[in-house]
Each structure stands twice: as C-alpha cells, then as structure tokens.
N, C-alpha and C positions, 0 to 999 in steps of 0.2 A: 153616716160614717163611711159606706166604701165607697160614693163619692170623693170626700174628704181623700180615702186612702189612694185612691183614681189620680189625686190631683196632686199629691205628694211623691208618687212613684213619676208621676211624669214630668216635675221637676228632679227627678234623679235619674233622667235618662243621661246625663253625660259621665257620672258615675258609672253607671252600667257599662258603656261601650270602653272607658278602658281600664275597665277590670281587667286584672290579669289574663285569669281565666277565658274570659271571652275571648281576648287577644289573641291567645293561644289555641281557642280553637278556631278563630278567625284563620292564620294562619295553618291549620290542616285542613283546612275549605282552602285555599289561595295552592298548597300542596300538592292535595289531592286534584286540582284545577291543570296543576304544571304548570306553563305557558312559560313565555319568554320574559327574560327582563327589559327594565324599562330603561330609561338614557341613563342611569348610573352605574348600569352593566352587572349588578349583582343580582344572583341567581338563586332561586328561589332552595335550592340548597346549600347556598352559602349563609343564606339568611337563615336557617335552621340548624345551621352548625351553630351559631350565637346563640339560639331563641332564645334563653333566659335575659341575656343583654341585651339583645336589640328592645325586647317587650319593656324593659326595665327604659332604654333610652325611650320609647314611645310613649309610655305612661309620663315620664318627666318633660318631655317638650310638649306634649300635648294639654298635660295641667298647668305650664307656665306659658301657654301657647308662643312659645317658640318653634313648635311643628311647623313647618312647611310645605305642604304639598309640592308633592316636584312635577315640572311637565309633562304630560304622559307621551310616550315615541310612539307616532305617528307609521303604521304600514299600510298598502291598501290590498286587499284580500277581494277574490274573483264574486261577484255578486250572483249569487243562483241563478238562469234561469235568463239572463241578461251576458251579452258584451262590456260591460260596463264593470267598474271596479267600486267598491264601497272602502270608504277610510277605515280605521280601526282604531281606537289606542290602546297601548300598553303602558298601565302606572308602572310604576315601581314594585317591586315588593313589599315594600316596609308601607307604601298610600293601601296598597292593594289590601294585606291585611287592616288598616283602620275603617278603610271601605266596606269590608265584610261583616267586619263588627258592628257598624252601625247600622246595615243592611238586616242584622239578627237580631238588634235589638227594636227595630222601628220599622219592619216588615208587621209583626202581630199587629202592629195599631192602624195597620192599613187593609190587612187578608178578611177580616171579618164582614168589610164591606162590599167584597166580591159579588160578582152576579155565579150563581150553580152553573152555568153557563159561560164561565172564564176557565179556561185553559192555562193561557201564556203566559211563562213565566213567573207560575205561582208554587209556594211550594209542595211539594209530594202531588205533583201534576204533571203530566206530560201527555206530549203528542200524540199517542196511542191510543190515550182516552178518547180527547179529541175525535178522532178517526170514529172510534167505537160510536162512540154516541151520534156522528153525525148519522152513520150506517144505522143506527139503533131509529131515527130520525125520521129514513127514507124507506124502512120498513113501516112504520108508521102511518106513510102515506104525505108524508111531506116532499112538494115539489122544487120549491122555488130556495137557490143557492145564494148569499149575498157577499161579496167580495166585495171589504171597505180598507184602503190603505191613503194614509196621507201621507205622501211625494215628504223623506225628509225629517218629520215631525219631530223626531229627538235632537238632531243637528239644527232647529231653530226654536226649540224650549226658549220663551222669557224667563230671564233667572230672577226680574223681579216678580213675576204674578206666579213662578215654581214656587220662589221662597213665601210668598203671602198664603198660598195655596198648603205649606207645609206649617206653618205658626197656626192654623187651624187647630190640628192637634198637637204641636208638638211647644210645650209649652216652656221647655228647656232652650234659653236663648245662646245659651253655650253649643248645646247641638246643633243649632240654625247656623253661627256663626262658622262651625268646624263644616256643616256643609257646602256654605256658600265659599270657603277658602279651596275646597274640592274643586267648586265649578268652576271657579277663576284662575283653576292653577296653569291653564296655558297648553300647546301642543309644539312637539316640537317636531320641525318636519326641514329634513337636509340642514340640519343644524342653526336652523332658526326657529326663533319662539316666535310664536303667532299669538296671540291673546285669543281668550275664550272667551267672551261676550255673550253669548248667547249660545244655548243646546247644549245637551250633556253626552261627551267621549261615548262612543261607542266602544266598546270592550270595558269601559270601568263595570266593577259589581255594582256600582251604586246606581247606574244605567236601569237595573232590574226594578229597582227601589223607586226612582222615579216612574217608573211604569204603574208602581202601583200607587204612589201618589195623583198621580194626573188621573188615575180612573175617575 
C-alpha cells in the first residue's frame, strides 16, 4: 500500500508545482532572492503588485501548456579568483517563480540520496559547515586535501541523458515535458537568441535541482 501511494503521488507532481500555494511561495523564495529582471524587463516588484493574477495567468498557461519559457538575459559576472568572466542568466520572473516551484517540490526526491558528506547547495546547508567539519577532519589526523572540479560541466549537460537520468524517478511526464521546455528556452545575449542545446543557465534555480539530479 505506501508503495501504491509512492506511485500515485509521483504522478501528481505536476499538480503539486502549480498549486497555488506553492507558487506563491515560489515567488517569496524568487523575492526574498531580489535579483534583476530578465529581457521582459519586469521587476520582481512589479510582478508582486499582481501576484494574485499573474499566479492565476501561470496556473492557466501552464495547464493548457501554452507557458512559454522566455530567454534567460545573458550578463557575465567576475569569476572568483580568476581574470576571467563566467556567463550568468537571468530568467524572468514569472520562469523564475515556476523554476522554484519545481525545485520545492522535486528536490525531496533527490536530498535523501545525498552522501553526510554533501555540502553544496543542499538545503539547510552551507559553507560553514563545510569549513567546520573539514577543521573537525584535520584535528583528527587527516592529511591529504582532494580538489575535484570539471572545466564547465553544467554549461555542457546532455539534455537528453539529464532527461533520462530524471524519468528515473520522476514518473510525471507533464513534469519532464515542463522541464525540458526550461532547458530549451534559449539565452539571449546583445539581443540575439542563441539556442540552448545543451547545459543548464547558470543563475536559473533549477541549476540547483540539477545538481542534485546528476549526483
């Protein structure tokens, strides 16, 4: 039986993500976030002077899937540490909240299979722990430091072995379909759209969510 119920809730994950509700609080995570808008120029207080109507327009394009994710506007931001500059994007408001929605509701099905030893960008986790516990590590008597990064990796995500990789658990093909319309929605950079083929925006929330997909 909570199999059975296992298998019935996760065909209702697209139900869930545009619940009102959720939406609504998607957009006080997108708020409390600030940031800047994205190429349709509306500002994340504008889009809260509406929120009963915009959420009401989101719920309705997104069930007759007439939503369209819009471009995300393209800046590049100083790379830590480096001369060099890293891209960013910035969705919209109105993607930005759908993004977070989905990120609340399809994050639990992916946090449980964390290693005690995950840090990054997980929730009620941060960097300080991190530090804590390495220090906690090298009191212990532990020597040897290992620094592992690959050149790039989210800016050349396959979106077809992301998407196979997410149909694992997510058995909601309404969900898959609204994700993959995210990946493909395009950058727009000096007022040209470039297609997204492959990798996922840096600066989208859903950035986070594939992180924890791909663990």
């Amino acid at each position: 039986m909570e199999q059975l119920k296992l298998e019935i809730e996760s065909r209702k994950l697209f139900e869930q993500i545009i619940n009102r509700q959720e939406l609504t609080r998607a957009y006080k995570v997108v708020k409390a976030n600030k940031g800047a808008p994205g190429i349709d120029g509306i500002t994340v207080e504008a889009f809260g002077a509406h929120l009963r109507d915009e959420i009401t327009r989101l719920i309705e394009e997104i069930s007759t899937w007439t939503y369209r994710p819009q471009p995300v506007r393209r800046v590049m931001i100083p790379k830590p540490g480096s001369t060099k500059e890293r891209p960013l994007g910035i969705p919209c408001v109105r993607d930005r909240v759908v993004q977070y929605a989905m990120k609340a509701v399809l994050e639990p099905l992916y946090e449980k299979d964390f290693s005690e030893s995950s840090y990054g960008f997980r929730p009620n986790r941060r960097q300080q722990q991190a530090l804590d516990r390495a220090k906690a590590l090298v009191q212990e008597g532990k020597e040897w430091v290992v620094d592992i990064d690959l050149e790039n990796f989210f800016g050349t995500i396959n979106h077809d072995r992301l998407m196979a990789t997410l149909a694992k658990k997510i058995d909601d093909k309404r969900v898959l379909r609204l994700i993959g319309m995210t990946l493909r929605s395009g950058v727009m950079v000096n007022g040209t759209l470039e297609p997204t083929s492959e990798g996922s925006v840096q600066g989208s929330p859903l950035l986070i969510f594939h992180r924890h997909a791909g663990h």
